[in-house]
C-alpha positions in Angstrom: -20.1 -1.2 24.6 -17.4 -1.5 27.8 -14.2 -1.3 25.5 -16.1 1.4 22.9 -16.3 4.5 25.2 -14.1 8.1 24.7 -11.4 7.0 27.1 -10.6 4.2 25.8 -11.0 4.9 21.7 -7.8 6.9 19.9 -8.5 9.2 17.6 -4.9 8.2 16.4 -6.4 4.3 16.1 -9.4 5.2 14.2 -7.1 7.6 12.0 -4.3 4.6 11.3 -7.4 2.2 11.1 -8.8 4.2 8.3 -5.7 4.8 6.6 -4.6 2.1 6.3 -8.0 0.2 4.9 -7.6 3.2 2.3 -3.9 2.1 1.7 -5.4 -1.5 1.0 -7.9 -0.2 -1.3 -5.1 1.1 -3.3 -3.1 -2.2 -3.2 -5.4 -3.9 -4.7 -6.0 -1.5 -7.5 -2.3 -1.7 -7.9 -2.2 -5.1 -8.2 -4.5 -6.1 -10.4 -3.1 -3.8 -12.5 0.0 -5.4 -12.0 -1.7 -8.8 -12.6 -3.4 -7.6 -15.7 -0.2 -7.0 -17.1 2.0 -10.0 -15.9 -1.4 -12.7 -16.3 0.2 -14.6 -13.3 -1.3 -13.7 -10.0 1.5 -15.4 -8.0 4.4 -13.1 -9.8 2.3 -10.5 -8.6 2.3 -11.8 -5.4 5.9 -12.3 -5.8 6.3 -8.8 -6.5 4.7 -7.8 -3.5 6.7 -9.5 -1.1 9.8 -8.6 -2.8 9.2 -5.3 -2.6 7.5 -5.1 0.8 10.4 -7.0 2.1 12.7 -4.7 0.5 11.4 -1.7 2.1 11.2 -3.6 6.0 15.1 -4.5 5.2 15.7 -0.5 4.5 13.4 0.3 7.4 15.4 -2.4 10.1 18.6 -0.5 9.1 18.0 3.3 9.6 16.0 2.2 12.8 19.6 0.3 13.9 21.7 3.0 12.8 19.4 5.7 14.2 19.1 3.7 17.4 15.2 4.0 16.9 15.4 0.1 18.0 17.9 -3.1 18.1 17.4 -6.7 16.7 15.6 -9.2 18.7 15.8 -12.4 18.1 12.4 -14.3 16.9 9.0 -15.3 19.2 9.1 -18.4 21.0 5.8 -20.0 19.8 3.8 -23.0 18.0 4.8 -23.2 14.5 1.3 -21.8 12.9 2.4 -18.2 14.0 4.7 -18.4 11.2 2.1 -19.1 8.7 0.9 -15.7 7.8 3.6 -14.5 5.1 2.2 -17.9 3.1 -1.5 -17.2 4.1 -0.3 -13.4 2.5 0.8 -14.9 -0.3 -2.2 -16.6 -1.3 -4.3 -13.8 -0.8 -2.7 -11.3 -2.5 -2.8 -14.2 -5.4 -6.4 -14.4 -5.1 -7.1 -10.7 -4.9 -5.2 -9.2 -7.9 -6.8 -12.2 -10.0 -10.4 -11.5 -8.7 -10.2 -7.8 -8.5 -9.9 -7.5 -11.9 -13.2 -9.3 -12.6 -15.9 -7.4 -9.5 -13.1 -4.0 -9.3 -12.0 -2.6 -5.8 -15.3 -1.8 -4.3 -17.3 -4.9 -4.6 -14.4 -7.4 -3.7 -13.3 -4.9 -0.8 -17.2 -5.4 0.3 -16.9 -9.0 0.3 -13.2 -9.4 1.6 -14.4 -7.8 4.8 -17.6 -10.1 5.1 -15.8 -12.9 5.1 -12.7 -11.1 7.8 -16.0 -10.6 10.2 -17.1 -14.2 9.4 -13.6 -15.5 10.3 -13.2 -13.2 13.0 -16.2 -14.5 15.0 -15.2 -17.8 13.9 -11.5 -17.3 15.6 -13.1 -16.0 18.6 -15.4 -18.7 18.9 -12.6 -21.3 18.9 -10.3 -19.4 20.3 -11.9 -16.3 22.0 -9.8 -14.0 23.8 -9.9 -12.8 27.7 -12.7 -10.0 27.8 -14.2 -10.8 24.2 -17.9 -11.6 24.7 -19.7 -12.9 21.7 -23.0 -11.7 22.3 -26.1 -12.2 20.2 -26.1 -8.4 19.1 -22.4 -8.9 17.9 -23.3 -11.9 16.0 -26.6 -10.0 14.9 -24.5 -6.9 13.8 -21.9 -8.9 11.7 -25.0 -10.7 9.6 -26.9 -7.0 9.4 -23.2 -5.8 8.2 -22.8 -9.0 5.3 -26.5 -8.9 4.2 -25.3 -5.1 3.7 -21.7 -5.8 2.0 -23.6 -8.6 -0.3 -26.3 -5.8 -1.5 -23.9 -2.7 -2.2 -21.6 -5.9 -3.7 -24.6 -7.4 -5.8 -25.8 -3.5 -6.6 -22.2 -2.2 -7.4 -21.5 -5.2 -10.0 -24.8 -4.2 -11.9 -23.1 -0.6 -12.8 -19.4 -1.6 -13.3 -18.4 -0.3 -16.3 -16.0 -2.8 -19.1 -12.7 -3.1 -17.8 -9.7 -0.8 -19.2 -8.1 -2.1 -22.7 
């Protein structure tokens, strides 16, 4: 509870953090949609990057021209920090497959189990300076799963047939 108190939290944070989960939900409508339509989940992953890359390129030049920021070159580092455009990918692969077969809600329940099972686990082998890993963490992250898994379990029951 040290790092959760009112000096500490932004109400810009929690406004960007909720955004932006809400701009994921979206994604992944869009792209199973996409998917549904190409039946290839890595062109649709293909047409993510392209496009997301596309719109950082048009973003890296106003910021240069405006001034808003210059080129740097790339971080000095081991060579897995370069994974995560391939771990992308693969994800987005996976997600606009399976989000056409449990919809937005239930796979959005169990994508963020499994980021608070990974999370602990990435903390546990590689915890960070002030992180403590407490038994009422580890306690709140099953109480949160057992919850994801019922509202995922309950929410497939209702789903209506896909779209023609």
């Amino acid at each position: 509870w040290d790092r959760i108190d009112a000096k500490n939290l932004s109400m810009w944070a929690v406004f960007f953090g909720v955004l932006a989960g809400a701009i994921v939900g979206v994604q992944r409508a869009l792209n199973g949609q996409i998917n549904e339509h190409s039946k290839q989940s890595f062109t649709t992953s293909l047409l993510n990057f392209i496009m997301g890359t596309g719109f950082l390129v048009i973003l890296l030049i106003i910021s240069v021209i405006a001034n808003w920021s210059e080129l740097s070159p790339l971080p000095a580092g081991p060579w897995w920090i370069y994974t995560g455009g391939v771990i992308g990918v693969i994800y987005i692969a996976f997600t606009s497959t399976i989000v056409q077969h449990l919809g937005v809600l239930t796979f959005t329940l169990f994508s963020v189990g499994g980021q608070l099972v990974g999370s602990l686990l990435i903390d546990l082998i590689s915890p960070t300076n002030g992180v403590d890993i407490s038994a009422y963490l580890v306690t709140g992250i099953v109480m949160t799963y057992f919850g994801v898994i019922a509202g995922g379990v309950s929410s497939s029951r209702i789903r209506k047939p896909a779209r023609a």
